[in-house]
C-alpha positions as CSV (number, residue, x, y, z in Angstrom):
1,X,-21.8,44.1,-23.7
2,X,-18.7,44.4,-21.7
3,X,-19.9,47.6,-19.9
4,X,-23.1,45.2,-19.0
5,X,-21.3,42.2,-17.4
6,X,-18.4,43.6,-15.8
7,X,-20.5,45.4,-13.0
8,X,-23.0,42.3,-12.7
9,X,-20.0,39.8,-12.4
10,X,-18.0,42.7,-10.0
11,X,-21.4,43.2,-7.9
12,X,-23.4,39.8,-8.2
13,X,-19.7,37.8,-7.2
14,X,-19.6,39.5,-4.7
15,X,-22.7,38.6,-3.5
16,X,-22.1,34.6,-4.9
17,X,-18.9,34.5,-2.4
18,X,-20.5,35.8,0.3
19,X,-23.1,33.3,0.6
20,X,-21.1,30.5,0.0
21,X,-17.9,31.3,2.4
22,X,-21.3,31.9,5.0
23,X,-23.0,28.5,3.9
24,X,-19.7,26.5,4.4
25,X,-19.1,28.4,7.5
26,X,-22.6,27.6,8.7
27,X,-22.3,23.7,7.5
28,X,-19.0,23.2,9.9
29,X,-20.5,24.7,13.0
30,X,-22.9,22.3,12.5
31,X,-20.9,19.7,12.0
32,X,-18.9,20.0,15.6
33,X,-22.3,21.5,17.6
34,X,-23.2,17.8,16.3
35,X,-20.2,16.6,17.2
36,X,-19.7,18.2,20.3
37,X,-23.4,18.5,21.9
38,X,-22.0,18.8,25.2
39,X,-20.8,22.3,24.2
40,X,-23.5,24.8,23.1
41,X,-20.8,27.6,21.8
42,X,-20.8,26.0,18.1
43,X,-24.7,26.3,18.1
44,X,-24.4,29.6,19.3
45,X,-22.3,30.7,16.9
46,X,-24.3,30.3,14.4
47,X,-26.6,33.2,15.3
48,X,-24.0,35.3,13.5
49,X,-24.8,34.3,10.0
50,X,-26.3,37.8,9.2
51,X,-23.8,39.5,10.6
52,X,-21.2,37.7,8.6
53,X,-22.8,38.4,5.8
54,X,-22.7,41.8,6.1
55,X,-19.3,41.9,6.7
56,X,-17.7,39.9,4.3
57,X,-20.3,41.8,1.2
58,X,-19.4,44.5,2.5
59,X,-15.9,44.2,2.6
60,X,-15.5,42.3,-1.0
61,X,-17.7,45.7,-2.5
62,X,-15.3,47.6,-0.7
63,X,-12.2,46.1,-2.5
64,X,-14.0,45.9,-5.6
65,X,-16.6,48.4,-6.4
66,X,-14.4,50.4,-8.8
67,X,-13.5,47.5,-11.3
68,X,-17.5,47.8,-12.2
69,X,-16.4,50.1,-14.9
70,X,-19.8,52.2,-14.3
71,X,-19.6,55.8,-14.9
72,X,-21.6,56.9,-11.4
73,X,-18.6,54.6,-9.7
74,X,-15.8,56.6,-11.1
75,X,-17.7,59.6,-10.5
76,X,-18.7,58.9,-6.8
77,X,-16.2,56.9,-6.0
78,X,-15.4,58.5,-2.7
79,X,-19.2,58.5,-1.4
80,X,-19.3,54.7,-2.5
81,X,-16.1,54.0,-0.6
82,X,-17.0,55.8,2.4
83,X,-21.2,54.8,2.3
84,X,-19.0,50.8,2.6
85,X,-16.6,51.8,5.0
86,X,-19.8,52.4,7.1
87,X,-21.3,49.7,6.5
88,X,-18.2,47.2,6.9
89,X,-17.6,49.4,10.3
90,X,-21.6,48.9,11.3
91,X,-21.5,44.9,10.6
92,X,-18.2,44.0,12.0
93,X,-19.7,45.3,15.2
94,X,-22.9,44.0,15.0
95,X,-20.9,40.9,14.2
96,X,-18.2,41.2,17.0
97,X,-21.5,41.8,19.9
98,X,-22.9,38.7,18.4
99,X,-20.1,36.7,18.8
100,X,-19.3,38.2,22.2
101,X,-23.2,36.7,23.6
102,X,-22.5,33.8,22.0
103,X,-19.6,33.3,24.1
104,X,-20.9,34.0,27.5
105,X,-24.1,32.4,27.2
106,X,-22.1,29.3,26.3
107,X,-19.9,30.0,29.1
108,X,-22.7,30.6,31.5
109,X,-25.2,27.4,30.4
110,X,-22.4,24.6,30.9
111,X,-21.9,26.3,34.4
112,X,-25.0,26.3,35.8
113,X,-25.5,22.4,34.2
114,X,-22.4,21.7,36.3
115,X,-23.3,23.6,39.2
116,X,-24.7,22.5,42.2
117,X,-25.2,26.1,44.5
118,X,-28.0,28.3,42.9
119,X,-26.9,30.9,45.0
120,X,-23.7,31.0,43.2
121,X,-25.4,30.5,40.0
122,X,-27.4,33.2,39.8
123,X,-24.3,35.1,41.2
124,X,-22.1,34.1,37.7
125,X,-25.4,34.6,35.8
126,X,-25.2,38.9,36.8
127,X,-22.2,38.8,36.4
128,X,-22.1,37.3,32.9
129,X,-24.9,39.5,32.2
130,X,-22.8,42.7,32.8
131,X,-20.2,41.7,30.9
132,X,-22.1,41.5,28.0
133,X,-23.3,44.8,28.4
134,X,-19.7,46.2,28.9
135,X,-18.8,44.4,26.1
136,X,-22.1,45.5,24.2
137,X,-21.5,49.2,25.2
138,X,-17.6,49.4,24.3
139,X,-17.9,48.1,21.1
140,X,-21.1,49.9,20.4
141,X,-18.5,53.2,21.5
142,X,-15.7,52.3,19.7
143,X,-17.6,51.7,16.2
144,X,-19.5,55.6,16.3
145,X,-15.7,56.8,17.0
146,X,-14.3,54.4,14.1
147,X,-17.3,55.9,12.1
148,X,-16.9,59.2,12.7
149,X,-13.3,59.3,12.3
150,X,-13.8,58.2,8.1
151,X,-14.9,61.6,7.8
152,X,-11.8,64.0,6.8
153,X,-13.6,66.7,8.9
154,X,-13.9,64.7,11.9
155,X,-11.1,63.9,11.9
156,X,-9.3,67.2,12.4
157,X,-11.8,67.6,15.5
158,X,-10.5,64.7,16.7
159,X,-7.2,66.2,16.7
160,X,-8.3,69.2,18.7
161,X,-10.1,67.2,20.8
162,X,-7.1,65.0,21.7
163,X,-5.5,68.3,22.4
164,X,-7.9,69.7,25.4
165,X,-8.7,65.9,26.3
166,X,-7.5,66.7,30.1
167,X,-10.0,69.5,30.4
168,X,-13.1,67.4,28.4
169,X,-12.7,64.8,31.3
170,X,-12.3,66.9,33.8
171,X,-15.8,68.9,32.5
172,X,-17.7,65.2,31.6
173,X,-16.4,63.8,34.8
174,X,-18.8,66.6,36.9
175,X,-21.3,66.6,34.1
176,X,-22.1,62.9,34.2
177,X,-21.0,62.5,38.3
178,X,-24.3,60.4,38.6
179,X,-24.2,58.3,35.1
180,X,-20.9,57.6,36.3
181,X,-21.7,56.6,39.7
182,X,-24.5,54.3,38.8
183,X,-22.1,52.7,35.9
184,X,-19.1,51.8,38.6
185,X,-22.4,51.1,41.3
186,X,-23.8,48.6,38.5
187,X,-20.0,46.7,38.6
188,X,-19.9,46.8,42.5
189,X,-23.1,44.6,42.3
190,X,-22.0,42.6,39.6
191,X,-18.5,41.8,41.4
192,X,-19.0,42.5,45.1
193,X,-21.8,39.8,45.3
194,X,-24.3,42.3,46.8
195,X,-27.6,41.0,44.7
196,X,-28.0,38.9,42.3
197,X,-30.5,38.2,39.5
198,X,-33.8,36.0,40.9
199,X,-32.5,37.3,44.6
200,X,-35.3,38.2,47.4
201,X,-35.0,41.5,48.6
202,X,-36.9,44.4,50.4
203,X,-36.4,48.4,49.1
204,X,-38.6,50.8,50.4
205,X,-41.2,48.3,52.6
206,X,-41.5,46.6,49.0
207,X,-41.1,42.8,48.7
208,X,-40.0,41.4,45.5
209,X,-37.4,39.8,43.3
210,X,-34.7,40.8,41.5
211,X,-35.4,40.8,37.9
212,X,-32.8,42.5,35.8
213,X,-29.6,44.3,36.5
214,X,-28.2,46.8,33.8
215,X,-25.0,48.9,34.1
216,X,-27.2,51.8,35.4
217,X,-30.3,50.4,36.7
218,X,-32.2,47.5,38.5
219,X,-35.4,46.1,38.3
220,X,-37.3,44.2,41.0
221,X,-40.4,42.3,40.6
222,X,-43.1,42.4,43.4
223,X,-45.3,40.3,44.9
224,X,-48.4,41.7,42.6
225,X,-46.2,41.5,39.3
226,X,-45.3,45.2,39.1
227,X,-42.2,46.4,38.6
228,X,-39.7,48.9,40.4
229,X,-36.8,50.7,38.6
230,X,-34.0,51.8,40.8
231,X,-31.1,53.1,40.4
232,X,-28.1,50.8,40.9
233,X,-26.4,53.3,43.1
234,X,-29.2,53.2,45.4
235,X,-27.8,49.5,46.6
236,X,-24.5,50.9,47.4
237,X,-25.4,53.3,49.2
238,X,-29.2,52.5,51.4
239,X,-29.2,49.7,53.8
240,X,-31.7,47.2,52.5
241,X,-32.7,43.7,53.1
242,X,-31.8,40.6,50.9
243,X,-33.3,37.3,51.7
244,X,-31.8,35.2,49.6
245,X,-28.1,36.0,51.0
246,X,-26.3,32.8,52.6
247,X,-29.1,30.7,51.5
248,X,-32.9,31.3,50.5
249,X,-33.8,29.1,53.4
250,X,-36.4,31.2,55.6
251,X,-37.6,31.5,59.4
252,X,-41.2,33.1,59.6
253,X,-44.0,33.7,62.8
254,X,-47.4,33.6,63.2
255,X,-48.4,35.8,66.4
256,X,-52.0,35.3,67.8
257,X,-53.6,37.5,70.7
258,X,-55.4,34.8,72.4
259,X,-57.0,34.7,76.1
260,X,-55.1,33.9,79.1
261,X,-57.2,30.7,79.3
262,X,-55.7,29.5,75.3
263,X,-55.1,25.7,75.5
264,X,-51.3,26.5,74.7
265,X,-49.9,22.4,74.3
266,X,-52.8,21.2,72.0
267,X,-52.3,24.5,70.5
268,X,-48.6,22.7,69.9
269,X,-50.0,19.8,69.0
270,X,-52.5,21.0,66.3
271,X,-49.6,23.4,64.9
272,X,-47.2,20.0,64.5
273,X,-50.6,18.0,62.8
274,X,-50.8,21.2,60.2
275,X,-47.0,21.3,59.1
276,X,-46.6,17.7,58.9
277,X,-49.9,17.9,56.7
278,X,-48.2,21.4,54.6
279,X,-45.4,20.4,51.5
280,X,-44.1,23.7,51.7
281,X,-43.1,23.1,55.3
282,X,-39.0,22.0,55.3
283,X,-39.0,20.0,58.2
284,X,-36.1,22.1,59.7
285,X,-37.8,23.6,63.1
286,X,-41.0,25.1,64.4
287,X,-42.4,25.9,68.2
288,X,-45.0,27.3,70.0
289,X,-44.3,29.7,73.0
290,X,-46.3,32.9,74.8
291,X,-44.0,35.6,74.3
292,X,-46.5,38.4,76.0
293,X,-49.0,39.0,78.4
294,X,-51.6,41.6,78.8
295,X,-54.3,42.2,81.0
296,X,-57.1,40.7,78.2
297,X,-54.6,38.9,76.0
298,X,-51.6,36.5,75.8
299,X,-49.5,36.9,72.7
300,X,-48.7,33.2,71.3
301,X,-45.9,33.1,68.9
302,X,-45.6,30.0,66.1
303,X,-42.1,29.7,64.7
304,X,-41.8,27.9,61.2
305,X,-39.5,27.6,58.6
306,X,-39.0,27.1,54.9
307,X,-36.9,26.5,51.9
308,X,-37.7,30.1,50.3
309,X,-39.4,33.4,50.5
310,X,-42.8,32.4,48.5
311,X,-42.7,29.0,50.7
312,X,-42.5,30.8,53.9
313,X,-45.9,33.0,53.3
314,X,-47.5,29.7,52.3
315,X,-46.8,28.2,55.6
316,X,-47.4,31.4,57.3
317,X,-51.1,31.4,55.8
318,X,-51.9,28.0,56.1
319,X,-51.0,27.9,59.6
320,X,-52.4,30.6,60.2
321,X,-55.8,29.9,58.6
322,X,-55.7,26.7,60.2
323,X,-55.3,26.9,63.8
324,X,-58.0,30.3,64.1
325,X,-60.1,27.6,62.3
326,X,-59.7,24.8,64.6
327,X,-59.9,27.4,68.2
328,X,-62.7,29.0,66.9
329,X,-64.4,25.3,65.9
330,X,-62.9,23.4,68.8
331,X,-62.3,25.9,71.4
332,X,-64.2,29.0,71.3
333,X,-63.5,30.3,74.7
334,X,-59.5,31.1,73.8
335,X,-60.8,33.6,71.9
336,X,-60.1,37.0,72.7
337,X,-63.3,38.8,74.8
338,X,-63.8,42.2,76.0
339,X,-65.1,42.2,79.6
340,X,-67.8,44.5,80.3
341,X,-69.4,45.4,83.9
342,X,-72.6,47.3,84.6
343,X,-72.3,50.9,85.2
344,X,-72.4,52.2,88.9
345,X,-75.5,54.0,89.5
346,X,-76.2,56.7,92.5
347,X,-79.0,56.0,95.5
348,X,-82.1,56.6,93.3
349,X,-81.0,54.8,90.4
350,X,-79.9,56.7,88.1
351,X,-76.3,57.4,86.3
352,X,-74.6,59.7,88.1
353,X,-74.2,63.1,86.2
354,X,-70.7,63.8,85.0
């Protein structure tokens, strides 16, 4: 009988602990995210439940799995000891890179409710973001070494390794020049405030937005919802524009080729009736001016601004739209013609041969 309920008391208290040390662990984070609603970390922190659990079962088997008094755990003792080294390796980890979000999300949310640039938001948001990653990726690193160290075997090729280190980094160094470029690329955005997430920019004559920025790539979202993957590395090292730098306030034109007789002040006019009529318009500044002249044509330039990049093309097409609509209804003759004249013909009437 004894040989029954030792393992079931070893294994199944095991298992009993856990989930309570988790449940009262759970029940006081709730207590102070109730308590403390103005700071979302103690919510947060609950997302590591699981985790936990793995970690303190695992742990508690570890310590205890040979006072079972089974047969197969004196016989494999060392594969059950090393199969919950694993595991207490794998969930500490897991448990650790939960945490870690936890933390800068927290971090990051009660800055941007207390922030008032969104500049300088989004700013602290890629940067937060590529932390986590670091984070993410340094633990993820240090857990497969931790790992593969448990094995005896590894561990003497750890030892060799260790030995010829200079040379491996000196080999991986040239091996991985471009992984490693695009890694310290990915920390130059991050820190040197070159983009940022939900920025405007321009790569390669395509318009779009910033989407998501990872240690050794970037994503930008265009206009027509499809996506570009770029290298990081490519920013730091290719000119490119970036709209929403020092502000995402905007300056756009409208140029029409209209005849030299174009009715250029109630063209004015009609432009300030349209922007005073468009809510995307931001009230900062807009004129009318020729800015060229041709023999056929005068080129008429409208200036108009905006508070972004997807208000600015709104204006742009509405005024646009708007003032062909109301010379072609209201005065058709500023229109652009082409002049014709009859061909000369010779003394008998007919076009001359060429």
């Amino acid at each position: 009988m004894e040989d029954v309920l030792r393992p079931i008391a070893v294994i199944g208290g095991s298992i009993l602990l856990t989930l309570v040390l988790v449940w009262l662990a759970d029940r006081a984070l709730r207590r102070i995210d109730t308590a403390h609603p103005e700071t979302p970390l103690w919510g947060l922190l609950r997302r590591c439940r699981i985790p936990l659990q793995g970690v303190l079962c695992a742990a508690l088997l570890r310590g205890s799995y040979d006072q079972t008094g089974l047969a197969a755990a004196k016989e494999h003792a060392a594969g059950i000891g090393q199969v919950l080294t694993l595991v207490l390796i794998a969930a500490t980890a897991w448990l650790v890179v939960r945490a870690a979000a936890a933390i800068v999300e927290s971090s990051y949310s009660r800055y941007a409710a207390g922030a008032r640039d969104i500049a300088r938001v989004r700013r602290v948001r890629t940067q937060v973001t590529l932390i986590q990653r670091v984070v993410t990726a340094v633990v993820i690193v240090v857990a497969a070494a931790s790992m593969l160290l448990t094995f005896p075997a590894m561990q003497a090729f750890g030892t060799s390794v260790l030995a010829s280190a200079g040379l491996l980094g000196i080999v991986a160094g040239i091996a991985a020049q471009s992984t490693l470029g695009n890694l310290f690329a990915g920390l130059q955005i991050a820190f040197g405030d070159m983009v940022r997430i939900g920025d405007t920019v321009v790569v390669d004559g395509e318009w779009g937005t910033v989407e998501e920025i990872t240690l050794t790539f970037l994503t930008v979202r265009t206009w027509d919802e499809r996506r570009i993957t770029m290298p990081v590395s490519y920013f730091t090292g290719k000119p490119f524009e970036n709209w929403s730098r020092g502000g995402a306030q905007m300056t756009g034109t409208v140029l029409f080729h209209l005849d030299h007789s174009a009715p250029v002040e109630k063209m004015r006019q009609r432009l300030l009736e349209i922007l005073q009529e468009c809510p995307e318009w931001d009230a900062r500044s807009w004129s009318l001016v020729v800015t060229d002249t041709t023999p056929t044509t005068v080129v008429v330039r409208a200036l108009v601004t905006a508070r972004d990049s997807d208000a600015i093309w709104t204006v742009r097409c509405t005024v646009r739209e708007q003032l062909l609509e109301w010379l072609r209804t209201e005065h058709p003759y500023a229109l652009p013609r082409i002049s014709t004249a009859p061909a000369p013909l010779d003394r008998v009437g007919e076009l001359p041969e060429r």
